[in-house]
N, C-alpha and C positions, 0 to 999 in steps of 0.2 A: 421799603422802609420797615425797619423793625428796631424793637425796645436795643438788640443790641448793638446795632449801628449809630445808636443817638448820644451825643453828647449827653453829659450832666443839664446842659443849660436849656438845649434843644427837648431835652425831654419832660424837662422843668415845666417850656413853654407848652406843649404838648398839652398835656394835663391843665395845666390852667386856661387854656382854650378848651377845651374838652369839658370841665367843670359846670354844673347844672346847678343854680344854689346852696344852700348847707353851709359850710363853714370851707375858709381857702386849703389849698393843698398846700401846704409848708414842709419844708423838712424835719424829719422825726429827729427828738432826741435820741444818742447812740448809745450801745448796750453797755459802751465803757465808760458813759459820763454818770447810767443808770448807779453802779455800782464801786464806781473809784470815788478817791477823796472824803477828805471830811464831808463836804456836802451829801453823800454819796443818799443818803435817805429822803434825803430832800427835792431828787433833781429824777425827776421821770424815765422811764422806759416804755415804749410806745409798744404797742401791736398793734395792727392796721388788719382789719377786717373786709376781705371783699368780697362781696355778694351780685351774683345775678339772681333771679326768679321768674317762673313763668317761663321758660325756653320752648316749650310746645314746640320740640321737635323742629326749629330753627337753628342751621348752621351757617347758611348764607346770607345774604342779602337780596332774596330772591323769592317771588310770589307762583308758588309752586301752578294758582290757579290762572294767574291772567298769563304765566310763559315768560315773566319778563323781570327784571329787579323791580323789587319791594321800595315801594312810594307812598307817603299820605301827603296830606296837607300841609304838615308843622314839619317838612322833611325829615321825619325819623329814617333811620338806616337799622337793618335789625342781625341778627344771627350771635351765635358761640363766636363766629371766626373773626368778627369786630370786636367783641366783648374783652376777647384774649389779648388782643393787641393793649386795648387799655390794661385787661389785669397787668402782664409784663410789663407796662412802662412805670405802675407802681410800682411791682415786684423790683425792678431797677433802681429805683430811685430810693426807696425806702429797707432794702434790704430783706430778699427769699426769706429769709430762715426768719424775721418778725412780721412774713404775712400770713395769714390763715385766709384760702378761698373756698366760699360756702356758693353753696345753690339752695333754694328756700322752696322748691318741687315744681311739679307739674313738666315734665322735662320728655316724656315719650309718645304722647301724643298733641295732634294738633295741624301738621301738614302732610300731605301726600310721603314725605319721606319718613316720617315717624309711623305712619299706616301700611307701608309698604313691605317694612322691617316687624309687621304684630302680624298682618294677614297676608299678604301676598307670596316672598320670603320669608317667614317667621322667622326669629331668633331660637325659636323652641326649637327650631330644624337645625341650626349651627350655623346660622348666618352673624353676620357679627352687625351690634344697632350701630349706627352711625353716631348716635349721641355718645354712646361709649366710648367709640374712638374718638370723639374730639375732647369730651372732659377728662379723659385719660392725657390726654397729648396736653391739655394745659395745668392736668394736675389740681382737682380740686381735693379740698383735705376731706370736703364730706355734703352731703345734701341730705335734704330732709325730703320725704316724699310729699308728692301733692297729690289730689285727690282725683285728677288722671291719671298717677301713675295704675288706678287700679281699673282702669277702662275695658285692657281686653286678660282680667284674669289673674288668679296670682301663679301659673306658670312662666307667664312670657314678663311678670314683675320678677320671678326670680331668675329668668334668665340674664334678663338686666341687670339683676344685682351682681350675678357671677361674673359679668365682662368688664363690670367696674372697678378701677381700681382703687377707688373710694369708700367707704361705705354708707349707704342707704341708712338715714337716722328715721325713725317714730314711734316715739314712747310709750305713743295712745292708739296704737295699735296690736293690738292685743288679742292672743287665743281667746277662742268663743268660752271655753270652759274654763281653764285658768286662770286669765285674765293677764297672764304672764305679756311682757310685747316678744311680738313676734317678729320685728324686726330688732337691729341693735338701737336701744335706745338711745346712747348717748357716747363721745369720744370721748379723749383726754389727750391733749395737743401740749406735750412739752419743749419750750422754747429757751436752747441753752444760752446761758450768760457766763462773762470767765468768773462767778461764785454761785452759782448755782443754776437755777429754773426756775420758769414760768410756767403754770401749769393751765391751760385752758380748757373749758370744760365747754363743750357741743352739745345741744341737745337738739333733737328733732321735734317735732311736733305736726299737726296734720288736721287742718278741720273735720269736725266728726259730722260733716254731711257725708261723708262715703256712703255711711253705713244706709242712707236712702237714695242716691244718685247713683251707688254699684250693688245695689241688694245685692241682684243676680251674683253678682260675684263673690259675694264676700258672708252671704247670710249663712249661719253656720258655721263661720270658720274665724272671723274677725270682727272683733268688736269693737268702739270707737269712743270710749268715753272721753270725757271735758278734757278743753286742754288745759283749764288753770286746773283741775282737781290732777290731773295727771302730773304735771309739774311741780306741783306740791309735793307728791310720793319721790318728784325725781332728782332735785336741783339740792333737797341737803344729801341723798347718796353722793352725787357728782362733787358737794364739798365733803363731804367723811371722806371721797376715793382723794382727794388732794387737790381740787379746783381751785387755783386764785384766783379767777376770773371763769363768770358764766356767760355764754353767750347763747342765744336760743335764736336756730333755724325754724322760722313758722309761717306753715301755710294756711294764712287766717290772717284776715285782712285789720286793719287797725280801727276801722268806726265801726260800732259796735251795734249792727244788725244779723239778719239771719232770713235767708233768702227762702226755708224752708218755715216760718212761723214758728212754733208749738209745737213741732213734729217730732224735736228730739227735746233733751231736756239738756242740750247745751248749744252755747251759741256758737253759730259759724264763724262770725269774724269778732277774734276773743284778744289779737294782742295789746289793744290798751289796757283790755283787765288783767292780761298775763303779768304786763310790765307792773301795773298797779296793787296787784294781790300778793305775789310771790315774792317772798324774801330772796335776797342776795341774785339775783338778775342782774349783770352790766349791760345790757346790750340785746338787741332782736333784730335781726333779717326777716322783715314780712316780707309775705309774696299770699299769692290769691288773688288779691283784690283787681290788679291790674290798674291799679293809680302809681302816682310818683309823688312821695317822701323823701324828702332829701334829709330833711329833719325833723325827729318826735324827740319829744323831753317829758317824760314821765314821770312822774313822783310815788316813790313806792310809799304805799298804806303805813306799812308794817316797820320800815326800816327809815322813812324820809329819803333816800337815796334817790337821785335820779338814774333812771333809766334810758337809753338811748334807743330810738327806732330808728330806722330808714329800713324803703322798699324802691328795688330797682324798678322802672318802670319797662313791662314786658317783652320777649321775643328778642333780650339781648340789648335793646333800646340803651339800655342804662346800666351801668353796673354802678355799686355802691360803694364807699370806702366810710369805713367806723374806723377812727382813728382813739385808739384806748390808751390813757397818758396813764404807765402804774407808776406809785412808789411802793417801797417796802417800809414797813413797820416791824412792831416785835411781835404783831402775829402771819406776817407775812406782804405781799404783795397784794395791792388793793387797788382799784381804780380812780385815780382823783382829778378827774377829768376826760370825758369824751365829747368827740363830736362826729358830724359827719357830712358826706358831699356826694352829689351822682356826677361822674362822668358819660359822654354824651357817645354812642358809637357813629354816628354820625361825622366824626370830624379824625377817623381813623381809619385805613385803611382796612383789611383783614388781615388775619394772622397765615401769613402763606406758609407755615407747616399746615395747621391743620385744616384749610384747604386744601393743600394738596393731599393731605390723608382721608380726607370720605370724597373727593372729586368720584372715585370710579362708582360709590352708591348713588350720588348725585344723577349721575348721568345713567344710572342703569332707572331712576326713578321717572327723571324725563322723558325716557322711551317708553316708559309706562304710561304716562299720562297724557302722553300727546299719540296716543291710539287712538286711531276712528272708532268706534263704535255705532252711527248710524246717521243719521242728516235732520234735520228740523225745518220745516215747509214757511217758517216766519222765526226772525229773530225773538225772543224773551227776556227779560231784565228782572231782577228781584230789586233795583234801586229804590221803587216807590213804594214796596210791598208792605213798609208799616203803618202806613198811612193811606194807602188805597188797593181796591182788589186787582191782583196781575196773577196772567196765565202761569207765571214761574211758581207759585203757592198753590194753584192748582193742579198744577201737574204735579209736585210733591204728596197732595191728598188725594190727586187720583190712583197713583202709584200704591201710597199706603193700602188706602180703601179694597181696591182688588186685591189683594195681596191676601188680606182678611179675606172679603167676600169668597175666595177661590178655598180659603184653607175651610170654611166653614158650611161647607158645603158637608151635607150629612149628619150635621148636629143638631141638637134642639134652637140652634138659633140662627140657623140658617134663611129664616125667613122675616128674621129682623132688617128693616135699613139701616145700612152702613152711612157712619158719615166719619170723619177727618178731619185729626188738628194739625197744622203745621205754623212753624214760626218761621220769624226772617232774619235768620243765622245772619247772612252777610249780604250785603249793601250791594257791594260787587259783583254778584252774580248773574252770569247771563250768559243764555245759551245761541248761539249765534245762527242765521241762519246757512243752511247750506251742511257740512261737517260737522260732526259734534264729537271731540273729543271726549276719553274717562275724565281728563280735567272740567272739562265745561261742566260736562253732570257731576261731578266730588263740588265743585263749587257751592251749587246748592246747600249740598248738606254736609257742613263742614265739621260736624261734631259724628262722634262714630255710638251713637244711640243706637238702639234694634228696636223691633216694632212688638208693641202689646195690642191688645184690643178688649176693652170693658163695655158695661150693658151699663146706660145710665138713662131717667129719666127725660120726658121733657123738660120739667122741671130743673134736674139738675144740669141737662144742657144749658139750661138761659143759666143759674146760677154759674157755671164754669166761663161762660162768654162773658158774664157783668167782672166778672174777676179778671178776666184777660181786658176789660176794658179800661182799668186801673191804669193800663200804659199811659193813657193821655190824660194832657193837662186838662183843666176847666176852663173853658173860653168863654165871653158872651154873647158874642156874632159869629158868622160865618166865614169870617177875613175878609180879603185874604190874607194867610196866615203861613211863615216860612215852615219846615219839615221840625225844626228844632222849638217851635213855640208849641203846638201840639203834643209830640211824643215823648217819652223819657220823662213823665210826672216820676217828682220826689214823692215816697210813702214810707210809712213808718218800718218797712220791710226793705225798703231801698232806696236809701237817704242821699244816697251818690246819684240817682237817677234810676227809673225800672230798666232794666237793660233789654236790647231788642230780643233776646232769646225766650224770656219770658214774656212775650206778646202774642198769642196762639191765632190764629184763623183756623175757622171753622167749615167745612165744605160738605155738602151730600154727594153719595154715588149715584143710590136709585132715582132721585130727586133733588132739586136742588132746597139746599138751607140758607134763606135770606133775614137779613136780618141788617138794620140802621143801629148806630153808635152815636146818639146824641152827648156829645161832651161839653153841651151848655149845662148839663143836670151833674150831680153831687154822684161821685165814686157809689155805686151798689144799686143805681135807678136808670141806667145810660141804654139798655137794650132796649129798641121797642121796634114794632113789628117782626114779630118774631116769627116767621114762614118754614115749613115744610112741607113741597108739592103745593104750595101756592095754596096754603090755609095757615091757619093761627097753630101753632105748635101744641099739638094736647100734652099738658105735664105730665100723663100717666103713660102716653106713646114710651115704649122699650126702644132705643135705639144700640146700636156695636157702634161702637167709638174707637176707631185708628187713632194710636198715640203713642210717642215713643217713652223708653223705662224711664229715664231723666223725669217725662213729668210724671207718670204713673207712680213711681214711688216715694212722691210728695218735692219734687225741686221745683221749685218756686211758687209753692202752699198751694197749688189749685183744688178746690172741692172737690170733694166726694168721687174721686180717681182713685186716691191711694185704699179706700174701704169698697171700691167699686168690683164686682164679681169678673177676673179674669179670664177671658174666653179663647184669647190665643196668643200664645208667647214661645215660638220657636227658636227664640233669639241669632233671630235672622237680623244685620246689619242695613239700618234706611238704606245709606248712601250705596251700599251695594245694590237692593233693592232696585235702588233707580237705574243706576249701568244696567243691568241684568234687562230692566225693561228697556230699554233702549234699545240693547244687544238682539233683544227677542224680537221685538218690532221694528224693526230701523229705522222707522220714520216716528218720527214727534211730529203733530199736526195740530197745534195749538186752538187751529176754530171748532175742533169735534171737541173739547172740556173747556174751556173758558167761558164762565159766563160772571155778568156782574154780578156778585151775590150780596154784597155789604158794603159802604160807603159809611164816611161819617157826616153828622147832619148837625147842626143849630135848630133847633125847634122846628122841624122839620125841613129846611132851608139845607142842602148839600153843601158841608164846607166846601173852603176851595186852599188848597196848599199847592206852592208853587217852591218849588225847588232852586 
């Protein structure tokens, strides 16, 4: 089945099954009722805005780690190649030439096949990304980058830009010296009518946490200032160039926190103040956040106007439709009416072109990841890892750990102990016994971070733990208590909940680092028994601290890391790290590093979470 085999009625039905909240899918007013007859001022002309975000290198429907199609709980279906089916059936229904489709970033990294295409094959070599041939094969008019797009560099970011036939929008990205942007800041989308045009004005936009979550990449070269300060300089150019309509691509979430504190002097997620602060805005595509908006109604400061948001929710899940009702006046074309709705990709098939058009990357990427690389002596799971200590988080800090300890070998601090933080990326992960594929190990670490190592106090050890202890809620007993009543504390830094990525575990090499997390006590008092080698932690003891760039250069505000003296940064790749140690040792033997180091406790009483 496809958009062009569907009835009128059949595709009608389509989309309104398909339909996620927001306002209904109706038929758009036509371009000839816009501008015929006496009413002709009076009687609208629609554009339909469709948006995905977050695509993180998903085309299928298919979980690159566990080998099988992509399932959660709430049955989402994810990929470009469902997404397409929906855009097409509005493009159908609504008519090509009054759609505009946007992407709102984060688009090349995220699964084995987006990584496969930066490191293995690079793009940089003349391989062609995947993502490019399927947003080309559905034709989007433009995307805004996200703040992965700058993961692995800005050569294999321009080589992306070259294979698309789109172009790459962000305003606020800008030469280090000039300040000028260094990518194109903004389109201009004219849409003919039989008296004239519609003029549409694109803008990109891009949270300015890059500029601490890709230093390496970008220090020097790109700068990242605000995005309502940017918009400001951008959105009356776009109307002086002829805009009747603005619509802004933004990767920056709509509630308005910022995962890094204080660290920059603007915030990461800025689009309700974008919609709020900037004059003449119609309309925003968020993406970042990874929630689902079907509708924002915003009121601008400056103008009274409302404002229209929606954000698709992730991996393709959702695409958006901003339905923009203009009239014309005698200064032109203006909006006097939008709204908007998610369709669901869950309730579509894929798009069989552009399936069939990355099938042979697909499959060259499977072979890739279902490579042996060595066997494992007991299976390991990361399922309980935010909430209790597993071999899976150990093996991640023993990994780091040496990796340091071997490089620092000859230096003034070679005869520091090493200790290791790791987080618990994904739920799902687990290394099986027996076989252990490059997917089983990528599972672990599923973000493409490289390894630093810093000299920080005892002292500032217990300070970095009391802050990674912020994940959990306040209890007053010991439960027992489900995984969801504990973790994911709301804070004034992450009002949506603390996300598992910013909850670090702490590990020693030479020695073990023990340490209880009482979360009957108030956020900044929760550590106690604080052990190294089975003594009290001296605050003046110098410890090498394994830690990847994300948090070192201040993503998710952890103490005294981003000021802390860096001792080794060869921007060597975790998750390859751990292949590599696999590949080198072939056996994983989980009872030689596993031990219990930290639990969490009620007044000294071990909770108990039950899954």
């Amino acid at each position: 089945m496809t958009e062009s085999t569907l009835s009128s009625a059949s595709r009608r039905q389509l989309l309104t099954m398909a339909m996620v909240g927001g306002a209904a899918i109706v038929s758009a007013p036509s371009a000839q009722a816009a501008t015929s007859g006496r009413r002709g001022p009076e009687r609208p002309f629609r554009v339909t805005v469709l948006g995905t975000t977050d695509l993180h290198g998903n085309v299928y429907n298919w979980n690159y780690f566990n080998n099988a199609a992509y399932s959660d709980a709430k049955g989402n279906q994810i990929g470009v190649a469902k997404a397409a089916t929906l855009v097409k059936a509005v493009r159908a229904e609504r008519g090509a030439d009054t759609c505009i489709t946007l992407d709102a970033g984060d688009t090349i990294q995220g699964t084995p096949l987006a990584y496969y295409y930066a490191k293995v094959e690079p793009i940089t070599q003349g391989a062609t990304h995947p993502m490019a041939t399927a947003m080309n094969a559905l034709g989007y008019d433009a995307a805004a980058l996200g703040n992965h797009e700058y993961n692995y560099g800005l050569d294999t970011l321009r080589a992306f830009e070259d294979q698309c036939e789109h172009p790459l929008l962000s305003a606020n990205s800008v030469d280090w010296t000039t300040g000028e942007p260094v990518f194109t800041p903004y389109v201009l989308k004219r849409i003919g009518l039989p008296s004239g045009t519609v003029t549409v004005g694109i803008l990109g936009l891009v949270t300015p946490g890059v500029a601490i979550w890709d230093a390496a990449n970008v220090e020097g070269k790109v700068r990242f200032p605000g995005i309502v300060e940017q918009a400001k300089v951008m959105v009356p150019r776009m109307k002086a160039a002829g805009a009747d309509v603005v619509v802004v691509s933004c990767h920056s979430g709509a509630t308005p926190s910022s995962s890094y504190g204080d660290a920059l002097p603007f915030p990461e997620n800025a689009s309700t103040q974008l919609a709020e602060e900037v004059a003449d805005i119609d309309a925003i595509l968020v993406g970042h956040a990874h929630v689902e908006i079907p509708q924002k109604i915003v009121t601008n400061k400056v103008t009274g106007r409302p404002v229209l948001l929606s954000e698709p929710l992730y991996w393709g899940m959702r695409v958006t439709v901003m339905d923009l009702d203009l009239v014309r006046d005698g200064r032109g074309w203006r909006v006097k009416h939008s709204q908007a709705t998610l369709l669901n990709a869950n309730t579509v098939p894929e798009d069989a072109e552009i399936a069939a058009l990355v099938r042979p990357a697909h499959e060259k990427v499977l072979a890739y990841v279902n490579g042996v690389v060595g066997t494992c002596t007991e299976a390991m799971s990361a399922a309980t890892s935010r909430y209790q200590d597993t071999a899976a988080m150990d093996f991640i800090n023993l990994v780091q750990a040496q990796a340091v300890k071997d490089a620092l070998a000859g230096t003034p601090q070679a005869g520091l102990p090493v200790l290791s933080i790791a987080a618990p990326f994904n739920a799902e992960a687990k290394i099986p016994q027996g076989q252990v594929t490059v997917r089983d190990v990528a599972g672990l670490y599923i973000y493409d971070n490289t390894l630093l190592a810093v000299t920080l106090t005892g002292a500032q050890v217990k300070d970095y733990l009391e802050t990674s202890a912020t994940y959990f809620k306040q209890v007053t007993n010991a439960g027992p208590f489900t995984p969801d009543q504990v973790t994911r504390a709301v804070t004034p830094n992450a009002p949506n909940g603390t996300p598992d990525y910013n909850y670090d575990i702490m590990g020693g090499l030479d020695a073990r680092l023990t340490y209880d997390i009482d979360i009957t006590k108030a956020p900044g008092s929760r550590i106690t028994d604080l052990q190294y080698a089975g003594a009290a932690i001296d605050p003046a003891q110098q410890f090498v601290v394994a830690i990847n760039n994300y948090r070192q250069s201040g993503g998710g505000g952890f103490p005294h890391v981003k000021t802390a003296p860096v001792v080794y940064n060869r921007q060597v790749e975790i998750r390859q790290l751990l292949i590599d140690w696999v590949t080198a040792h072939q056996v994983i033997d989980p009872p030689t590093f596993f031990s219990l180091d930290w639990k969490l406790t009620a007044a000294g009483t071990t909770v108990v979470v039950q899954a």
